[in-house]
N, C-alpha and C positions, 0 to 999 in steps of 0.2 A: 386966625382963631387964637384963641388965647391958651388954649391947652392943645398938649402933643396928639397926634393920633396914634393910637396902638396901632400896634403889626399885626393884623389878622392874615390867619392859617386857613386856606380854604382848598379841602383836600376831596378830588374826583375820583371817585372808584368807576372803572367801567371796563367789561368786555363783552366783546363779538358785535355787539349791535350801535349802529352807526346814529339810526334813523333821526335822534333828538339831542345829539352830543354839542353838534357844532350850535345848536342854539343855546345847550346848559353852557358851552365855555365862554359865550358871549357877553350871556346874561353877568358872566362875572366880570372879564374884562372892561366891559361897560361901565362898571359901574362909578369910575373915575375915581375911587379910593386910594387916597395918597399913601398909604403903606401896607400896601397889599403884598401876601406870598402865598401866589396859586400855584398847588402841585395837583398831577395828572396820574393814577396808579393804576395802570392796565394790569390785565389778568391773563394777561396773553393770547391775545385776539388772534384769532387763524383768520378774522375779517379785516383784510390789510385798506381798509377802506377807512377803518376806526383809527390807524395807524397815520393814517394820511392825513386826516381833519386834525387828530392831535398834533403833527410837524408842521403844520398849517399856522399853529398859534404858538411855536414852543419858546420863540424870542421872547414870547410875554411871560410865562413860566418859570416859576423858580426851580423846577424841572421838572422831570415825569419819567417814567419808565414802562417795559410791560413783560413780565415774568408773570409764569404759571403760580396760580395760589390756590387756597381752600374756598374764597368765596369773598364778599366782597369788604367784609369786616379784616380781612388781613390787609388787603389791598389800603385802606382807610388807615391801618394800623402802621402798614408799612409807611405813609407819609406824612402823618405825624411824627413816627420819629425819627426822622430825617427833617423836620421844620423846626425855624426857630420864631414864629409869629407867638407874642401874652394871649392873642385870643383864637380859637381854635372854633372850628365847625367844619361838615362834609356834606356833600352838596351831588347826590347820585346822577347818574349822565340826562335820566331823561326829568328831570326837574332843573327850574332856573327860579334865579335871584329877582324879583322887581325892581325896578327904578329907585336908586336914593337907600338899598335896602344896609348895605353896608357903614354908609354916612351915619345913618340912625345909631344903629349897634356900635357903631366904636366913636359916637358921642356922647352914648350914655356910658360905656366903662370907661371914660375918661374924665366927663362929673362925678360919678361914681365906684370910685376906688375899690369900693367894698362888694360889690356885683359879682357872684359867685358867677350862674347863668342867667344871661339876657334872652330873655325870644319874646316874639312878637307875632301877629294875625297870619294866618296862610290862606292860599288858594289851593282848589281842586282842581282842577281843568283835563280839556281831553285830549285826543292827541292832536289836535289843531290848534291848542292853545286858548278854547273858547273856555270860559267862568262855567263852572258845573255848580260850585258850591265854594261860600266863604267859612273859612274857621277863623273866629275869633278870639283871641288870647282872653283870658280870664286872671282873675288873681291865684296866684300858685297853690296848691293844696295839695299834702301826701301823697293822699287817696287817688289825684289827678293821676297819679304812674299807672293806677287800672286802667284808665280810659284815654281819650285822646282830647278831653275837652279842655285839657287844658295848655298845655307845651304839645306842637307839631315839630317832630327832629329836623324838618330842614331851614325852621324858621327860630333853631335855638342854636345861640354861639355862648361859651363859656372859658374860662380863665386856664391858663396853660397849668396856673398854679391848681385850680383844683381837681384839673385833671391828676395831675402828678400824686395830689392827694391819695385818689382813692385808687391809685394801683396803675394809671394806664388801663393799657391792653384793651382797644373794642375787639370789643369778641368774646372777651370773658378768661379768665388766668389759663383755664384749658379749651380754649375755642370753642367753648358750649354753645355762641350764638355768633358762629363764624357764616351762617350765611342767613338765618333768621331773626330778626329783631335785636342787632347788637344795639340801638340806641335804647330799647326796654333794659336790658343789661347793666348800660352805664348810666341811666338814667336811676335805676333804685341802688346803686353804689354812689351817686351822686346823693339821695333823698338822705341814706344813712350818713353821709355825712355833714348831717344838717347844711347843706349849699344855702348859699343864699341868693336864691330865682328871684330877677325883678324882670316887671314886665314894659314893655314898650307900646304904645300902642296904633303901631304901622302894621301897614301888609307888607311882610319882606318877602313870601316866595312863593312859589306855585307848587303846587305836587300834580304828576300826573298820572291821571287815573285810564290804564290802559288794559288789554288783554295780556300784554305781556309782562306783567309786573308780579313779582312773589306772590305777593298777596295776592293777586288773582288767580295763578297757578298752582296755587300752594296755600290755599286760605287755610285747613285745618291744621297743613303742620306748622305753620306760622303762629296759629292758636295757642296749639300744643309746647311748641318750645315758651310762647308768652308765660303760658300756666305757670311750666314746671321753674319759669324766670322768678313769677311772684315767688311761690313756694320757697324757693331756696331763700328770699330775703324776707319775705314776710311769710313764717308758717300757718297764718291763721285761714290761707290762703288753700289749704290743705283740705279745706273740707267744701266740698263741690258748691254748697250751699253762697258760700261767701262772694266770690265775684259779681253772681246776677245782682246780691243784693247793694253791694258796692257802687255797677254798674248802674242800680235805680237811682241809691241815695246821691251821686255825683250828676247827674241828670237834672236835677230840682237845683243842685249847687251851679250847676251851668248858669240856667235859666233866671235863679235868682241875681248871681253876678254880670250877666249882662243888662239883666234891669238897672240892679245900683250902677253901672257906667253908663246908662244911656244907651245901651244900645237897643232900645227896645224898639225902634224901627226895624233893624235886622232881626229880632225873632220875630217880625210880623213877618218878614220879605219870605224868612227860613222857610216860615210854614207853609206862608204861597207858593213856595217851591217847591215844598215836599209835595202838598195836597194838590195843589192845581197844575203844576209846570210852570216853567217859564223858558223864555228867549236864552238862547246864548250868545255873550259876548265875548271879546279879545280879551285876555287875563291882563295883558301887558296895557293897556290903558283902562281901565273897568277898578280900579282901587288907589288910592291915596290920590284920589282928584278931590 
């Protein structure tokens, strides 16, 4: 290639549960990216089984540790700063990377210099790894930090520098989103600092939609901390009324942005999906064919 590859920082928070680990740390090591630095940050698993799978890979590992913490935003925080990769993203146990997803991302901040955050399409899938649902990146927009239609956190990587910029710290200066939505956190300290989001347009990762995940256990407080996230950076956020209508007017902004990219096959597939069902397939071969 005719340009360097960045060092990408790809940092694992995980404790106690084994079940989906050794497939997330595959998906990375996989992914044959020539300047890679994968750390591992346990929260001090009493499940010496999590402990195992991670010694299992730690030759490949620019290290890992597992000490007791607040939640999984320390654990993230704790290996960033211990990393020295320009491009940075975190990558939770029971989600994995697709095929090629790394290559993409640190060949676009290498054409482009000026790429505050990179992200690109995701998958939902379940805990077998079967396609639930695709999310499509869209062109970057404010308003997008309300909703999820536009940046998915495991499928956005950003600059070491603008992290640095706006403070560090996932979690928030006083650990306000140390176990609830730290990437809403550093994502509207990334928005005020006018970042500069360019978008990719691959599938780089899977999310998995399971029983055991926050948001499934914990949807309202996960909610509640979102709110009171807006509110602090954006006050207009303050009055009950604002969000639903946010959440309407970004909706039509989806829809119409994936028409101007052509993706208007996928909002016909979306809707066959929502309204009639469909099949499900393997995440891991089912996108960027």
């Amino acid at each position: 290639m005719s340009f360097r590859w960045p060092k990408i920082t790809v940092v694992t928070p995980t404790f106690n549960r084994v079940e989906y680990l050794e497939e997330c740390i595959q998906s990375v090591l996989s992914q044959d990216y020539p300047n890679l630095e994968y750390i591992i940050c346990d929260g001090g698993s009493k499940n010496t089984a999590v402990l195992d799978v991670i010694r299992k890979y730690e030759k490949h590992l620019a290290w890992w540790d597992s000490k007791p913490d607040r939640g999984h935003a320390e654990a993230i925080r704790r290996g960033f700063d211990g990393s020295t990769g320009e491009i940075m993203a975190w990558m939770c146990s029971d989600d994995f990377y697709l095929p090629g997803a790394l290559r993409a991302v640190g060949k676009l901040f290498a054409e482009d210099p000026k790429a505050d955050v990179v992200y690109g399409h995701s998958t939902i899938v379940d805990d077998g790894a079967r396609l639930l649902k695709e999310n499509r990146a869209i062109p970057y927009c404010e308003w997008g930090a309300f909703t999820t239609c536009c940046l998915y956190q495991p499928a956005a990587f950003w600059t070491r520098r603008i992290y640095d910029q706006v403070g560090g710290n996932v979690g928030g200066p006083n650990w306000e989103n140390v176990v609830y939505e730290p990437n809403v956190e550093l994502l509207c300290r990334f928005q005020k600092s006018k970042t500069r989001f360019v978008r990719v347009p691959v599938f780089l990762t899977a999310m998995r939609n399971h029983s055991g995940t926050v948001c499934s256990t914990q949807y309202q407080k996960v909610r509640d901390v979102s709110a009171r996230t807006f509110r602090r950076y954006y006050p207009i956020c303050g009055h009950p009324a604002v969000l639903p209508v946010i959440h309407f007017v970004m909706r039509f902004y989806q829809v119409a942005a994936l028409l101007c990219q052509n993706d208007g096959p996928f909002v016909v597939r979306e809707l066959r999906r929502k309204f009639l069902g469909a099949g499900r397939q393997k995440a891991h071969s089912s996108v960027n064919a």
